[in-house]
Backbone as CSV, one residue per row, in Angstrom:
resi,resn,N_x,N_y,N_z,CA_x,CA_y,CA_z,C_x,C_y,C_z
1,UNK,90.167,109.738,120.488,90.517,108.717,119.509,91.791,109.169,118.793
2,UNK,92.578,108.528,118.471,94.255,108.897,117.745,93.848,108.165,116.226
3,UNK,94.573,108.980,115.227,94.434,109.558,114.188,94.033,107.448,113.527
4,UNK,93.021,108.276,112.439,92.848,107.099,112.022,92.303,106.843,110.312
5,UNK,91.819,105.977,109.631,91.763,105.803,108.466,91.028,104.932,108.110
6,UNK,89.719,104.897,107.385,88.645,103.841,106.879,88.681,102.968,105.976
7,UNK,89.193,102.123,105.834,89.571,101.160,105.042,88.590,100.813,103.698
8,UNK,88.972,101.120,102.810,88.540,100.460,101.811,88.640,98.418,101.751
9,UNK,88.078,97.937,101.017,88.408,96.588,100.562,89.304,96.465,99.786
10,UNK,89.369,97.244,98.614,90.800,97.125,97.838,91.922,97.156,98.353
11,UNK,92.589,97.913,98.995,93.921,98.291,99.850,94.011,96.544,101.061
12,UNK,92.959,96.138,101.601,92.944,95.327,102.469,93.030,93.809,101.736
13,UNK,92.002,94.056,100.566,92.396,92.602,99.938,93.394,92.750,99.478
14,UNK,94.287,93.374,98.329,95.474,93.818,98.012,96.322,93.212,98.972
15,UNK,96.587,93.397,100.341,97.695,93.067,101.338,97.354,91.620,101.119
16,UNK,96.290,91.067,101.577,96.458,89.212,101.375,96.581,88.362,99.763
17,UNK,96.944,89.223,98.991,96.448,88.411,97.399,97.995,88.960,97.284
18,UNK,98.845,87.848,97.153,100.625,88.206,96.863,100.563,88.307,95.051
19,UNK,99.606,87.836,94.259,99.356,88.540,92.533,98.258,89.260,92.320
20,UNK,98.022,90.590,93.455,97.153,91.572,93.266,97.962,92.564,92.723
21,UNK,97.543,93.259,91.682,98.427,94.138,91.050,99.190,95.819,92.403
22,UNK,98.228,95.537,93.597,98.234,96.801,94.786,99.110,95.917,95.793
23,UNK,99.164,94.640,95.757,100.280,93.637,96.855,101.028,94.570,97.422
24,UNK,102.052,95.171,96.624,103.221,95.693,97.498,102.852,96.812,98.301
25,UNK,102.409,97.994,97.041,101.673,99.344,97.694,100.909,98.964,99.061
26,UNK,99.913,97.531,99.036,99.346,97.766,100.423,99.883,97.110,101.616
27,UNK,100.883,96.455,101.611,102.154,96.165,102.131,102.944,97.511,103.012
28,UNK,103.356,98.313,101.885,103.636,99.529,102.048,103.346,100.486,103.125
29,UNK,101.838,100.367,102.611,101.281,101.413,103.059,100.695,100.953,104.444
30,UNK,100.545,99.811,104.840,100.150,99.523,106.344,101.182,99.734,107.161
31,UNK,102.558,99.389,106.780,103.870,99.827,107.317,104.021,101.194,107.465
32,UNK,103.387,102.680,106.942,103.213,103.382,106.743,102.347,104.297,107.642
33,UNK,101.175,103.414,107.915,99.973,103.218,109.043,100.336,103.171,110.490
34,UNK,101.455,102.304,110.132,101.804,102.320,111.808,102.876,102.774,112.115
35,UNK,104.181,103.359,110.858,104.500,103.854,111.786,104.175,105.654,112.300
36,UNK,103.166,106.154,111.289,102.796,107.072,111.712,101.442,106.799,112.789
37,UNK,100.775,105.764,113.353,100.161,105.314,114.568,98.849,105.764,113.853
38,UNK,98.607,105.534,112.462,97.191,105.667,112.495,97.032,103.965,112.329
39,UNK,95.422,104.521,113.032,94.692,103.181,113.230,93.475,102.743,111.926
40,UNK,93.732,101.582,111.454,92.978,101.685,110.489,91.646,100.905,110.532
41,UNK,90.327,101.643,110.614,89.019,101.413,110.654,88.378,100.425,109.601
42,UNK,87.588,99.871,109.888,86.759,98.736,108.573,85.183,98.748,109.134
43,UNK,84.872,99.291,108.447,82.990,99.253,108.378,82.706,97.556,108.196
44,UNK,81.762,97.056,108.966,81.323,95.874,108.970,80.857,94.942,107.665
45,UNK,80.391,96.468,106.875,79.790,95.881,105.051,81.790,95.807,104.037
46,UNK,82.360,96.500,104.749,83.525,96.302,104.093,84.648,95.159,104.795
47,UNK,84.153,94.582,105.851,84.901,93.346,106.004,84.107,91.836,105.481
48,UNK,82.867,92.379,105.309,81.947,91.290,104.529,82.604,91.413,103.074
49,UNK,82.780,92.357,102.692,83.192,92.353,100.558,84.368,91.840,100.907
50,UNK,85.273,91.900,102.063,86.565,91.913,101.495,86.715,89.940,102.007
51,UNK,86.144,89.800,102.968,85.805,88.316,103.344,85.467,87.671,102.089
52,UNK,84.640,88.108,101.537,83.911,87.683,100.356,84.927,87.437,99.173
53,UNK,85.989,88.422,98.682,86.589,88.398,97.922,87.544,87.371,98.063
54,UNK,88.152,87.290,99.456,89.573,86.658,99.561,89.072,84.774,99.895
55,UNK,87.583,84.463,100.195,86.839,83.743,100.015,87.197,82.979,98.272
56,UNK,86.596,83.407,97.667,86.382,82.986,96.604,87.697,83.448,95.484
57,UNK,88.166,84.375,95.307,89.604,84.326,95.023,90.545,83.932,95.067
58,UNK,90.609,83.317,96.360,91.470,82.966,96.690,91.549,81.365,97.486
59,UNK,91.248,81.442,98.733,91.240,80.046,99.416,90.118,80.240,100.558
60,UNK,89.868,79.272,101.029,88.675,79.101,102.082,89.714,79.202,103.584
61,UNK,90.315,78.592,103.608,91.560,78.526,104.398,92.046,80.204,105.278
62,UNK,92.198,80.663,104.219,92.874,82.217,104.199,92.175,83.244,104.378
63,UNK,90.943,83.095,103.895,89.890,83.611,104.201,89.391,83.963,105.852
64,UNK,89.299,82.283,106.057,89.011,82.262,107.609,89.788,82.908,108.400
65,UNK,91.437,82.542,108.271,92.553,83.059,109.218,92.462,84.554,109.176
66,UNK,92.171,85.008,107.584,92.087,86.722,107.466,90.922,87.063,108.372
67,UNK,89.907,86.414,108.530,89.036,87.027,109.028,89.090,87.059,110.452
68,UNK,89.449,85.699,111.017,89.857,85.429,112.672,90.905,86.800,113.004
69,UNK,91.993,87.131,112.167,92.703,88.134,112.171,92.144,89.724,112.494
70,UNK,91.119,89.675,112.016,90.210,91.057,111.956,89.209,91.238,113.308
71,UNK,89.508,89.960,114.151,88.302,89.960,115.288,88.643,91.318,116.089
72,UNK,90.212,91.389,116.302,90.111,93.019,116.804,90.457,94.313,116.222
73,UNK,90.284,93.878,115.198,90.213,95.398,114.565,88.950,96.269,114.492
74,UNK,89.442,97.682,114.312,88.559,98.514,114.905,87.048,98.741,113.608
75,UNK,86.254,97.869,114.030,85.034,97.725,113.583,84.282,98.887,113.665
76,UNK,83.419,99.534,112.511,82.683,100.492,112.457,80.832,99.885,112.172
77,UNK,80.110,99.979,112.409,78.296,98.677,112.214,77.836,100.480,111.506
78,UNK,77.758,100.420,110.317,76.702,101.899,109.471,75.073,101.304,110.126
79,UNK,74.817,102.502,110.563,73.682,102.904,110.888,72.500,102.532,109.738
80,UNK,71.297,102.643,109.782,70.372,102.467,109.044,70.610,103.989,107.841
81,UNK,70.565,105.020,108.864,70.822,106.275,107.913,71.986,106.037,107.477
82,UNK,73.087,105.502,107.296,74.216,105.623,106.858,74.090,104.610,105.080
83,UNK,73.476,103.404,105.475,72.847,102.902,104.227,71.808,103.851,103.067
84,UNK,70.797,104.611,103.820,69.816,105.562,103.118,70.733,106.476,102.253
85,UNK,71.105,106.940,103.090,72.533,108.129,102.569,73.564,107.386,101.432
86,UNK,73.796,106.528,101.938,74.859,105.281,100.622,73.848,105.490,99.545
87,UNK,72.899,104.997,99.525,71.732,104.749,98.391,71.418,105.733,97.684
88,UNK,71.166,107.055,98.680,71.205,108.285,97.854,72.176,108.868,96.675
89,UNK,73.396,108.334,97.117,74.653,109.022,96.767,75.079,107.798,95.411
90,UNK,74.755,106.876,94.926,74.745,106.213,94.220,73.686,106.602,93.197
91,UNK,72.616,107.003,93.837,72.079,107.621,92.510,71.966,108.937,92.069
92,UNK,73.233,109.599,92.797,73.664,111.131,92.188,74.463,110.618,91.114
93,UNK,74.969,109.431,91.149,76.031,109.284,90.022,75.741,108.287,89.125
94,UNK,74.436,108.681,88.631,74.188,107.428,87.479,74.696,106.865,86.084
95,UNK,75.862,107.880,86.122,76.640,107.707,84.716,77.845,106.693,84.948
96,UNK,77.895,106.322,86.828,79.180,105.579,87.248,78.967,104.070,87.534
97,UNK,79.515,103.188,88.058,79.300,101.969,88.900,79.817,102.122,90.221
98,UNK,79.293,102.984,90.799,79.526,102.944,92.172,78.914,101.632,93.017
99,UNK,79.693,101.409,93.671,78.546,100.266,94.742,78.101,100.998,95.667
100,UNK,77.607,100.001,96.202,76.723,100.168,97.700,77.965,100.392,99.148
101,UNK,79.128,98.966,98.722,79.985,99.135,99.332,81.037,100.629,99.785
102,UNK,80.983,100.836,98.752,81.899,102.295,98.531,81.223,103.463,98.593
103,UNK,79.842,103.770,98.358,79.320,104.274,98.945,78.876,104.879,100.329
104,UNK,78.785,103.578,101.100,79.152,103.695,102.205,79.988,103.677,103.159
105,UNK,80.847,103.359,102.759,82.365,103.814,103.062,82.523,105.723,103.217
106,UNK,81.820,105.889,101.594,81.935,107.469,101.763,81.550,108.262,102.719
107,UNK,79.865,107.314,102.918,79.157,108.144,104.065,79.996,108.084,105.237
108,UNK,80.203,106.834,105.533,80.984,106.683,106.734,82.123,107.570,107.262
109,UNK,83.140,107.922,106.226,84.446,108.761,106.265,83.447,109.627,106.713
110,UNK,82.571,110.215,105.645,81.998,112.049,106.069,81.618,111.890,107.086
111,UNK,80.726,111.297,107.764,80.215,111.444,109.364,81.098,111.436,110.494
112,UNK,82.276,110.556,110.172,83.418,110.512,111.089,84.048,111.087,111.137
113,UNK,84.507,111.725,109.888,85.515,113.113,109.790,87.359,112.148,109.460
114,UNK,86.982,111.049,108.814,87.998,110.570,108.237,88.473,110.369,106.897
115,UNK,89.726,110.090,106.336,90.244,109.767,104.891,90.280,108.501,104.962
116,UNK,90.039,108.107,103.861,89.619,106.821,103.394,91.060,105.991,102.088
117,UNK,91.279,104.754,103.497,92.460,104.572,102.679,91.812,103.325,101.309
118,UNK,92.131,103.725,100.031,91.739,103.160,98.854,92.710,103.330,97.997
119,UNK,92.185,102.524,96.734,93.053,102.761,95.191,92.189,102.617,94.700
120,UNK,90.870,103.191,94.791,89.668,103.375,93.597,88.938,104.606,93.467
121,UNK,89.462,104.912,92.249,88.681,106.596,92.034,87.752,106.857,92.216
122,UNK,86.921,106.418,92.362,85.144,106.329,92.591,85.317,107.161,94.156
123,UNK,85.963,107.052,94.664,86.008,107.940,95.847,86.326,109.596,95.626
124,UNK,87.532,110.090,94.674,87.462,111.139,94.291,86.279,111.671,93.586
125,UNK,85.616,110.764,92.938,84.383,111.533,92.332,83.205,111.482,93.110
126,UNK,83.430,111.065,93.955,82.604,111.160,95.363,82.645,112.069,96.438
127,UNK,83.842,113.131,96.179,84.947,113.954,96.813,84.630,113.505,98.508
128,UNK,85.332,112.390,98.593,85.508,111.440,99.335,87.585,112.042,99.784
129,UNK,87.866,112.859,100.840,89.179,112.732,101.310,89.947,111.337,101.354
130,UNK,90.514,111.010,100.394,91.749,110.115,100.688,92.838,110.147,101.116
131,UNK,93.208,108.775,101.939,94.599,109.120,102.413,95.051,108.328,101.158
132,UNK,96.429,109.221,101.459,97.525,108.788,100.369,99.089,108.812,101.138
C-alpha cells in the first residue's frame, strides 16, 4: 500500500463549504496530498458525518455530487472491535466531548499504523499521530 492518511470529517467538509473557516487550508492541503502521492483514506462512519454535514449545511444537491464523488475513494468499514475500542476510549476522557466519530477514527489510524489528517485537537489528546 503507498503512503497514506485517514481522513477526518473536518478537513473533508472544510474542502466543500467555500465559508468554512479551514476552506483554503483544506484546499491546500489535498494539493499537498497529492503531490506528495499520499492517498487519503475515509472510514465509512466518517463519510456518513461528513455526508451528513454537507447535507444539511449546506445543499441536498452537493451533498449528493460530494458523495457520488467519494464512490472511489479509498473506503475503510471499522470492525465491530473497532467500535468497542471507540467506546472505550471515549470514556477514558470524560472531562472531553469526544465523539464516537473521532474516536474511531483514532482506533482506526492505531490499527492501521496511520496519521490522521484533521484540525481538531481532540485527536492530540487522544495521542492520535497527525498529519500536518
Amino acid at each position: 500500500m503507498r503512503a497514506a492518511v485517514l481522513a477526518d470529517a473536518g478537513p473533508l467538509y472544510a474542502a466543500v463549504d467555500p465559508h468554512d473557516a479551514h476552506h483554503q487550508r483544506a484546499l491546500q492541503d489535498l494539493q499537498r496530498l497529492a503531490r506528495s502521492k499520499r492517498e487519503v483514506m475515509i472510514s465509512f462512519s466518517t463519510l456518513i458525518e461528513t455526508y451528513s454535514l454537507v447535507l444539511h449545511r449546506i445543499d441536498r444537491n452537493i451533498a449528493y455530487r460530494w458523495l457520488t464523488e467519494m464512490a472511489d475513494a479509498a473506503l475503510i468499514n471499522p470492525t465491530p472491535e473497532d467500535y468497542r475500542q471507540a467506546a472505550r476510549k471515549v470514556g477514558a476522557f470524560p472531562d472531553q466531548r469526544i465523539t464516537l466519530f473521532d474516536a474511531t477514527v483514532a482506533v482506526l489510524a492505531a490499527r492501521l499504523g496511520l496519521e490522521v489528517w484533521t484540525y481538531d485537537h481532540d485527536f492530540d489528546l487522544m495521542r492520535v499521530q497527525v498529519w500536518r
